[in-house]
C-alpha positions as CSV (number, residue, x, y, z in Angstrom):
1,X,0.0,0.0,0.0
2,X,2.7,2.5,-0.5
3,X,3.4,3.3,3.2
4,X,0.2,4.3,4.1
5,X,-1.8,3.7,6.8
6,X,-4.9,2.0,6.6
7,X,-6.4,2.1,10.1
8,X,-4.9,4.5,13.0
9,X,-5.7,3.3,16.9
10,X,-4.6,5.8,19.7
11,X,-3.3,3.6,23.1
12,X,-2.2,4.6,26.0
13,X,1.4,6.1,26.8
14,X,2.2,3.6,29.1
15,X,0.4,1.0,26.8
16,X,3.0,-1.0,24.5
17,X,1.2,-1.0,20.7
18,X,1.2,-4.6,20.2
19,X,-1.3,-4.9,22.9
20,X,-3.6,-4.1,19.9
21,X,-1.8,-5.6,17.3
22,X,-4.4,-8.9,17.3
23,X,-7.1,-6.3,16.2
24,X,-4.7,-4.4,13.8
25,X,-4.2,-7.9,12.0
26,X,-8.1,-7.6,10.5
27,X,-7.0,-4.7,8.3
28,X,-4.0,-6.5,6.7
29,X,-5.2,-6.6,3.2
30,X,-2.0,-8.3,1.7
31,X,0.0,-11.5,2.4
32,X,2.6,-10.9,4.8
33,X,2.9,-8.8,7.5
34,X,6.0,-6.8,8.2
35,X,6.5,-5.4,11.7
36,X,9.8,-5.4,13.9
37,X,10.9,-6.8,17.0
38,X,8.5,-5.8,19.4
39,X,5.9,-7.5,17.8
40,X,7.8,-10.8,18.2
41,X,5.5,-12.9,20.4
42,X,3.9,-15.7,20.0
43,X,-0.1,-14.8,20.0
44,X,0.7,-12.7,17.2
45,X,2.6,-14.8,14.9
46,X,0.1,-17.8,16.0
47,X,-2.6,-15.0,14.8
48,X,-0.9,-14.2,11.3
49,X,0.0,-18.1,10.4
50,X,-3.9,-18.8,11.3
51,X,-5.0,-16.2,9.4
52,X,-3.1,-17.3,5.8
53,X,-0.3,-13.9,6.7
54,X,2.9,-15.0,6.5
55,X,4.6,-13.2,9.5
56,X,7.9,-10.7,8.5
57,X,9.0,-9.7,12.2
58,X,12.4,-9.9,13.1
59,X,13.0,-12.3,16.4
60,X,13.6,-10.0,19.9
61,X,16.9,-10.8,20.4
62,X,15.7,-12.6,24.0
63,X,13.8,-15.7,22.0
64,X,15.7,-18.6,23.3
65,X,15.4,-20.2,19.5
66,X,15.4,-17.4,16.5
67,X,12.7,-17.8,13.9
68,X,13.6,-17.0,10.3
69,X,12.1,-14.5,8.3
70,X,12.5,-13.3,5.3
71,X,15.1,-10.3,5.2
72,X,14.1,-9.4,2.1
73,X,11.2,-8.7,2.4
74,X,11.5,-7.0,5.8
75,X,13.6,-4.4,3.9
76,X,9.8,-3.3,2.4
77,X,9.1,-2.4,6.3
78,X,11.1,0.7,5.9
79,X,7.8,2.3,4.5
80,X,5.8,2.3,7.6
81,X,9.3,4.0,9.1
82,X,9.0,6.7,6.3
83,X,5.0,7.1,7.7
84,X,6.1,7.6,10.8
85,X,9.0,10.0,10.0
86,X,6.3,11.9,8.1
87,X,3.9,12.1,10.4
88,X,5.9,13.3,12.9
89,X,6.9,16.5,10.5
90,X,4.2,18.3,11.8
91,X,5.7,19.2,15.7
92,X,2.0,19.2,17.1
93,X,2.0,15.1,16.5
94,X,5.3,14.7,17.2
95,X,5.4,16.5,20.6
96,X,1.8,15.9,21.7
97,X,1.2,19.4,22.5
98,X,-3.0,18.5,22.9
99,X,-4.4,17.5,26.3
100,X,-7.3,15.0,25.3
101,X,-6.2,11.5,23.2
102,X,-9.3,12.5,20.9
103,X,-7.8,16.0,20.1
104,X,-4.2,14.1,19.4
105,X,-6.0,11.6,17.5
106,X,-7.7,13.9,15.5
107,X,-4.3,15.5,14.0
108,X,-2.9,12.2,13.8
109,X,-5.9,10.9,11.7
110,X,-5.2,14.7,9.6
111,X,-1.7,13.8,9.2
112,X,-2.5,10.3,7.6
113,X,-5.0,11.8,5.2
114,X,-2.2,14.0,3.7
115,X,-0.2,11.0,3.7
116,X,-2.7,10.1,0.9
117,X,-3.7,12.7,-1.3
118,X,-0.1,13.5,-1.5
């Protein structure tokens, strides 16, 4: 999809994001999924394979036995990096300047609409 996003969830500061990541997985519209490290655990892998997603994360480096994955393709993940970098142009997203989650949200959700008509 180009590097951009297809669905945006807010979670809390203290929150890691792949809490979410199981109902993140029902917007994949491809055939892999390409995240990094910190989405290394098992549920979500288990979650991809039963779902026909071939998982593309790279292994934390504290798994006891290292998966493979396909480098190559994990070199595509750079993409979602470039979002990110993007997004976080505009200092009011990158700082979180707002006070509420749904006025942060808001700008985020502004940002990622740029991110497509541009």
């Amino acid at each position: 999809m180009q590097g951009r996003p297809l669905e945006v969830k807010l979670t809390p500061g203290q929150q890691h994001e792949s809490t979410i990541a199981e109902d993140m997985i029902d917007f994949i519209s491809g055939t892999a999924c390409l995240a990094d490290g910190g989405y290394d655990a098992t549920r979500i892998i288990n979650e991809l394979k039963d779902r026909g997603i071939k998982p593309v994360i790279s292994p934390s480096k504290s798994r006891k036995t290292q998966r493979r994955y396909d480098k190559t393709l994990y070199k595509e993940r750079y993409l979602a990096e470039l979002f990110f970098h993007n997004i976080k142009r505009f200092r009011r997203t990158a700082t979180r300047y707002d006070n509420t989650s749904s006025c942060y949200l808001a700008f985020v959700q502004i940002g990622c609409i740029l991110q497509w008509i541009l």
